[in-house]
C-alpha positions as MATLAB code, in Angstrom:
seq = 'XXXXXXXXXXXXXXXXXXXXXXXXXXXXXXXXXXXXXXXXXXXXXXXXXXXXXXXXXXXXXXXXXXXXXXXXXXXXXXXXXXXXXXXXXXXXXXXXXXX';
ca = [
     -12.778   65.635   39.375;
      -9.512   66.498   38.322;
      -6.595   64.360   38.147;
      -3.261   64.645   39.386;
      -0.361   61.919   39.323;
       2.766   61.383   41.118;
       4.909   63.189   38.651;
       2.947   66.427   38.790;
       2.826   66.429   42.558;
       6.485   66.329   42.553;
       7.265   68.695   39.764;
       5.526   70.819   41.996;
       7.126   69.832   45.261;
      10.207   70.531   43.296;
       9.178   74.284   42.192;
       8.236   75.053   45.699;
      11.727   73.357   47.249;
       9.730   70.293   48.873;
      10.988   67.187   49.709;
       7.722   64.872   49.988;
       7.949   61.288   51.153;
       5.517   58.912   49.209;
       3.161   59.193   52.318;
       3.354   63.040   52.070;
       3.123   62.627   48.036;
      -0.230   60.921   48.208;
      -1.733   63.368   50.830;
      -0.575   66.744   48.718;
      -1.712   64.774   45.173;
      -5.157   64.356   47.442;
      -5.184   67.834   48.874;
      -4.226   69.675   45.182;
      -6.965   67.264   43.507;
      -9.590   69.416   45.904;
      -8.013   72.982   45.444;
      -8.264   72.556   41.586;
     -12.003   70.832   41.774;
     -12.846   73.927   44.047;
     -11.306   76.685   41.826;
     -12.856   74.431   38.702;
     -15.866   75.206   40.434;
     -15.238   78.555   40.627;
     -14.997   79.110   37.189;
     -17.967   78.131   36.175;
     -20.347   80.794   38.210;
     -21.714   82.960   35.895;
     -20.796   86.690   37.052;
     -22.307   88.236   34.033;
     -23.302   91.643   35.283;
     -21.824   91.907   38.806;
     -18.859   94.777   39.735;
     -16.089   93.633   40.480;
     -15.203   94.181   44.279;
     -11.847   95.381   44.754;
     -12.177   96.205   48.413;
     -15.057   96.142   50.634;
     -14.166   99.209   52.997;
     -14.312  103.017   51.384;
     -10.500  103.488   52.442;
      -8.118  106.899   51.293;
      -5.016  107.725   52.537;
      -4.905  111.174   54.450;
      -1.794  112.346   52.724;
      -0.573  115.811   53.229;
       0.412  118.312   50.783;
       3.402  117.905   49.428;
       5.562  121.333   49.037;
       8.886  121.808   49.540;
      10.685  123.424   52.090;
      14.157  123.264   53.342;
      16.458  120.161   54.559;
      17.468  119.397   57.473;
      20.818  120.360   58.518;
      23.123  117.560   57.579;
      24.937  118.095   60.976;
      21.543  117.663   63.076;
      20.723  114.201   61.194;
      23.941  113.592   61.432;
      23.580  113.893   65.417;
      20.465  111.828   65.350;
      22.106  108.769   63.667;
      22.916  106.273   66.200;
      26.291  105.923   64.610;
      28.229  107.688   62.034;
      31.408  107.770   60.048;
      32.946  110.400   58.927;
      29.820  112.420   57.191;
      27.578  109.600   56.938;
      25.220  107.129   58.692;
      27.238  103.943   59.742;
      24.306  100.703   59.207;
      25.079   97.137   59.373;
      25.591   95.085   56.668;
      23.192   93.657   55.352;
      24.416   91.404   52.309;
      27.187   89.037   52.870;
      30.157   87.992   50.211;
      29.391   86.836   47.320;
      25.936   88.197   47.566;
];
């Protein structure tokens, strides 16, 4: 079993931005004890000989070709654009000062 004190559970509390009462300290300390016992577990299967298994499903993309042809007028994507300023797509903003 591994073993996991007070100052560890809050180191990681702290990491992840958590503020843990002592209640909520002793039930995460409890909780990560299990987690590591089960990946400590983990570990020791052997897997000598097995393939890794990336994905179980035989997936592919159905891409097309990819050639080049011509653009698009910039007047008809203009005219498209829900709003526009002068010759370009107006957008919100997105980051605020400072940012």
């Amino acid at each position: 079993m591994s073993e996991i004190d007070n100052t560890a559970v809050q180191k990681v509390a702290s990491l992840a931005r958590l503020h843990l009462g002592p209640a909520e300290r002793d039930s995460v300390r409890k909780d990560l004890v299990k987690v590591l016992d089960h990946v400590q577990s983990l570990a020791s299967v052997d897997v000598e000989g097995v393939e890794p298994l990336n994905n179980p499903h035989e997936l592919s993309n159905a891409l097309r070709e990819d050639t080049p042809s011509a653009p698009l007028p910039t007047d008809e994507i203009l005219n498209l654009a829900p709003a526009t300023h002068d010759a370009w797509i107006a957008v919100p903003k997105v980051l605020g000062e400072g940012s």
